[in-house]
ZAMARGU-4260 file (C-alpha; in steps of 0.2 Angstrom, whole numbers, plus 5000, padded with zeros to 4 digits):
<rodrens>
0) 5000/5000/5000 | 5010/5017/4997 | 5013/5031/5006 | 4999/5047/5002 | 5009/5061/5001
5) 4994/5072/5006 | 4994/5084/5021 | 4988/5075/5035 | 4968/5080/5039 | 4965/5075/5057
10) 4967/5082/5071 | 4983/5073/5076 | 4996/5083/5068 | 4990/5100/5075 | 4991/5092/5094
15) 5007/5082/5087 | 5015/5103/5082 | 5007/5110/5099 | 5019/5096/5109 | 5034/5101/5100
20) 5034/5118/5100 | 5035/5116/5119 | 5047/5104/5119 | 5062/5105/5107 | 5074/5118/5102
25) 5076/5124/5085 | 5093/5113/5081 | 5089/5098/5089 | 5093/5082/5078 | 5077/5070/5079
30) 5075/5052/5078 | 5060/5042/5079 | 5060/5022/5085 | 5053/5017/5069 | 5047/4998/5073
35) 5037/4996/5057 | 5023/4994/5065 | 5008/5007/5065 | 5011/5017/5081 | 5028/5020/5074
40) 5023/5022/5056 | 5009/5035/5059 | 5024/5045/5070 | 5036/5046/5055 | 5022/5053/5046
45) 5016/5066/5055 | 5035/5071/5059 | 5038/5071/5041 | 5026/5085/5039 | 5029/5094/5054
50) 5042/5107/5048 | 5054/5096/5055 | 5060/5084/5042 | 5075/5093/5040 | 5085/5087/5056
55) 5073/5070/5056 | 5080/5051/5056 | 5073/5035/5060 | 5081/5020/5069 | 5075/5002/5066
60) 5082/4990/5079 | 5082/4972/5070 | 5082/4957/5087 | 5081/4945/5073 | 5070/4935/5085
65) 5055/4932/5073 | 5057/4924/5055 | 5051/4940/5049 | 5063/4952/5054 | 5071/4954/5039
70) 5056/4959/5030 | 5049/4973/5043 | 5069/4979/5042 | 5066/4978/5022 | 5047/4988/5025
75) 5057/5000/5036 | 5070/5006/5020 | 5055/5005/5008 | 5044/5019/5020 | 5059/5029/5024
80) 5066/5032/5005 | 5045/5037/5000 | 5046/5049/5016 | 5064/5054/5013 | 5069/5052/5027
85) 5087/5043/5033 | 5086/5027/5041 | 5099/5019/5052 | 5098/4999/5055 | 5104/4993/5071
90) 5106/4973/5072 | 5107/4966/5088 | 5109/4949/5101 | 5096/4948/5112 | 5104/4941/5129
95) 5091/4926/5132 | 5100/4921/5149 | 5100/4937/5158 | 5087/4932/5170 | 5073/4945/5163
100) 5063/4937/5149 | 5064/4936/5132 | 5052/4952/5132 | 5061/4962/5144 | 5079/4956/5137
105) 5072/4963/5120 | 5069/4978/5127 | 5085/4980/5133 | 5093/4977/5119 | 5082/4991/5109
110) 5088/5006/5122 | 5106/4999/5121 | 5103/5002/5104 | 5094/5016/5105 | 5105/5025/5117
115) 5122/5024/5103 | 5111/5038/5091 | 5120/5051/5087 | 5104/5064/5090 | 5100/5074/5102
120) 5081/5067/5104 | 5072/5050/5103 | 5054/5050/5099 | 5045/5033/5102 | 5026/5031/5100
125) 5021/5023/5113 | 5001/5028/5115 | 4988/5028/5128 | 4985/5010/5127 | 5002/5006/5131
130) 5002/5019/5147 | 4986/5008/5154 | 4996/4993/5153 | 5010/4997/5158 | 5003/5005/5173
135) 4995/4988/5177 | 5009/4978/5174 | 5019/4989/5187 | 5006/4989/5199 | 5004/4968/5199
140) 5025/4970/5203 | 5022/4979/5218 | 5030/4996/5210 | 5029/5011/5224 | 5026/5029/5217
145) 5037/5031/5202 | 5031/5015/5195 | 5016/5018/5196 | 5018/5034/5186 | 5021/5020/5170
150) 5032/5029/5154 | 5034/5047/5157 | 5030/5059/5140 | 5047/5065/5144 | 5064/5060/5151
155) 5081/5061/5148 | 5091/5043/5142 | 5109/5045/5144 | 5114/5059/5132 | 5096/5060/5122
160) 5082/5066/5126 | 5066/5054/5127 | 5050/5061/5121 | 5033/5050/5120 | 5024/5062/5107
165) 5008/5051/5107 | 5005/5047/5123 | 4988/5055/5126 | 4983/5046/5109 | 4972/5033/5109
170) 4977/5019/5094 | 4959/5020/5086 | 4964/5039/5083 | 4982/5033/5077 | 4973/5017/5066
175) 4960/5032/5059 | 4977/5043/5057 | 4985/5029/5046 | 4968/5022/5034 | 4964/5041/5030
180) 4982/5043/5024 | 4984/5025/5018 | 4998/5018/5028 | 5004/5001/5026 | 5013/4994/5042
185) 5019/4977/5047 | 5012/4967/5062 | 5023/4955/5073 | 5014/4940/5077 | 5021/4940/5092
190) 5010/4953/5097 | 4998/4942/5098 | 5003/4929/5111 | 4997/4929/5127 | 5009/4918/5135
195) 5020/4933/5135 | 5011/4945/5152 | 5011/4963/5143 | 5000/4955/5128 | 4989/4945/5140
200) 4986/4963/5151 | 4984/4971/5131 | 4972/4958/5124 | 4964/4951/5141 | 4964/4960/5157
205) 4961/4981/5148 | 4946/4971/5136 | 4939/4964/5151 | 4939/4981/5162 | 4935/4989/5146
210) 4918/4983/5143 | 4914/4986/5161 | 4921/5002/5162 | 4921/5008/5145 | 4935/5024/5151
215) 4946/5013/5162 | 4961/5017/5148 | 4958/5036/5149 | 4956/5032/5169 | 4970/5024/5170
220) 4981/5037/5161 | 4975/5049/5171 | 4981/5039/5186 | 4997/5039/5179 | 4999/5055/5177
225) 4993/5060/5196 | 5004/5047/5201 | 5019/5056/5191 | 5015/5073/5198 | 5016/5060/5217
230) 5037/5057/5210 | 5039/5071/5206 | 5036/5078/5224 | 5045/5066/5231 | 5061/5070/5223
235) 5059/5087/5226 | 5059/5082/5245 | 5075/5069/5241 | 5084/5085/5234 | 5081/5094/5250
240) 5086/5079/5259 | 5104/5077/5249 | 5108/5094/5249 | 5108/5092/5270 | 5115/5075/5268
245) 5128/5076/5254 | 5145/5075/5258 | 5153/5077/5240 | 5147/5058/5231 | 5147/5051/5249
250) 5133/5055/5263 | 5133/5058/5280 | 5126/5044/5291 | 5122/5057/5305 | 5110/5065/5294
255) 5103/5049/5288 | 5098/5044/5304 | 5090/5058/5308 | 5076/5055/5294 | 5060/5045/5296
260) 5061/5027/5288 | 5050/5032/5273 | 5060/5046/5269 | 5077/5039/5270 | 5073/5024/5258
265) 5065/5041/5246 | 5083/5047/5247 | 5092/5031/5242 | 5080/5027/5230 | 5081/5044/5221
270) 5101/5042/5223 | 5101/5027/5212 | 5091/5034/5200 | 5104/5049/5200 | 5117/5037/5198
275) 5108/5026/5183 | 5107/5013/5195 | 5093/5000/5197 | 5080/5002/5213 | 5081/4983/5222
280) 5066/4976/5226 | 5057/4984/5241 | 5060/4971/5254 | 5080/4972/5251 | 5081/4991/5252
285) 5068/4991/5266 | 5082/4980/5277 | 5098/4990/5272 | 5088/5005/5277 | 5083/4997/5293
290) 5102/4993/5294 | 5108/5009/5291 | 5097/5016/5308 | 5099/5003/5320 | 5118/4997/5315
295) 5131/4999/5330 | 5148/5007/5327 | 5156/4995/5321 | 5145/4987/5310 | 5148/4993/5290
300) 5128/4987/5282 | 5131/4986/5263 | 5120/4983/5249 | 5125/4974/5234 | 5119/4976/5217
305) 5120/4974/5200 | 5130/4991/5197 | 5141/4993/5211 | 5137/4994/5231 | 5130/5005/5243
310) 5141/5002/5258 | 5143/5011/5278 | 5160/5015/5285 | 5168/5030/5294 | 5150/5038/5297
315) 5147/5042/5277 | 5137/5029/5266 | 5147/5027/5251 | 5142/5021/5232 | 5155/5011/5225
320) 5153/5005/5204
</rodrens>
């Protein structure tokens, strides 16, 4: 099916020009997460007509885990040569051992990828049907506060910025977007299998809640978003709370006794987010903070994890890669 190269009529690219006007700067190089499939397709093409697609890439990430790889890769160079628009291909090994699962191992593989761009802004177009589920998969982990606030719309990601354009777009509107423009895309078929938990939240658990509460998405989102503003609260207080407690890159173990439980294990948390490190699980970082209050003198409580340690010693708590 080929590519119309008629202005877009909906409403999608006037809320899509609104959200970038308010976000980039004039001489930032985009790129867009360009999957093949018709969230990302539909992004492409309303960045194409945006004023934008001077400074405009795409990236396709090929995992190579589905027999049809090399034909949404081969899509991916047909779209982008009818749109103009460069494409870079990124081939990679998707670490099936790493203890995460195949779909969160594939997903790790796409930001390594993602983060070795050489632009100063990502654009992924993840919608509101992927906030929902993502909010409930969080919430069935157990996630605290900033899980619970899912994706945010924007964040930075190493050197790049990270910006969810579509969001607060539902996929009808986006489906609607692509048949008034005639936009071919490809569909994985993976998509389709429950067995894997974020396609049976998709296809099952949201359809269910769904025809019972017909705005549990929008609801959802919505609860995201109050949740978010919750975060972003609370690392305002953790800033206040380093700023008393910060001695250089150590902190002062006086001062962190000297906070309620809640709020120290705020501070830690928000320090290992600053540091690109991964948040245990909340039982282990509820111990060490317990440890940290309680320890006698000569006891040195540490925390191992996968990035370094967080370790006690000579009245300042240390963070050692």
């Amino acid at each position: 099916m080929a590519v119309s190269r008629n202005k877009p009529s909906t409403d999608l690219p006037g809320r899509l020009g609104d959200f970038l006007a308010s976000r980039l700067a004039p001489d930032e190089r985009l790129c867009v997460g360009l999957s093949g499939g018709c969230d990302s397709v539909v992004l492409l093409h309303l960045l194409s007509f945006a004023g934008v697609a001077h400074r405009l890439s795409a990236i396709h990430v090929h995992h190579g885990l589905s027999p049809n790889a090399d034909r949404w890769a081969d899509f991916c160079v047909d779209y982008c040569r009818q749109l103009a628009v460069p494409l870079n291909i990124q081939y990679v090994a998707v670490d099936r051992k790493n203890g995460l699962g195949l779909e969160a191992a594939a997903r790790q593989a796409r930001y390594v990828a993602f983060a070795e761009s050489a632009v100063d802004c990502l654009l992924l177009a993840q919608h509101r049907g992927d906030q929902a589920e993502t909010l409930l998969f969080n919430l069935l982990r157990g996630t605290g506060v900033t899980g619970a606030a899912a994706m945010p719309i924007e964040r930075n990601f190493g050197a790049l910025r990270l910006l969810r354009p579509l969001l607060d777009v539902s996929r009808t509107e986006i489906e609607a977007y692509a048949r008034l423009n005639n936009l071919a895309w490809v569909d994985d078929e993976s998509n389709t299998d429950i067995s894997f938990t974020r396609n049976y939240l998709r296809h099952e658990a949201l359809t269910a809640l769904t025809q019972r509460f017909p705005a549990a998405e929008a609801a959802l989102c919505q609860a995201a978003a109050n949740f978010s503003e919750a975060a972003g609260l609370l690392d305002e207080l953790a800033e206040v709370d380093w700023r008393q407690a910060a001695d250089g890159d150590l902190a002062r173990l006086s001062v962190l006794r000297a906070l309620s439980l809640p709020r120290l294990k705020n501070l830690l948390r928000y320090r290992l987010r600053q540091l690109g490190w991964r948040v245990p699980v909340a039982a282990r970082l509820d111990e060490f903070a317990h440890q940290l209050q309680t320890a006698a003198p000569d006891r040195h409580p540490e925390l191992v994890l996968p990035e370094g340690k967080m370790r006690s010693a000579l009245g300042r708590l240390r963070w050692q890669p």
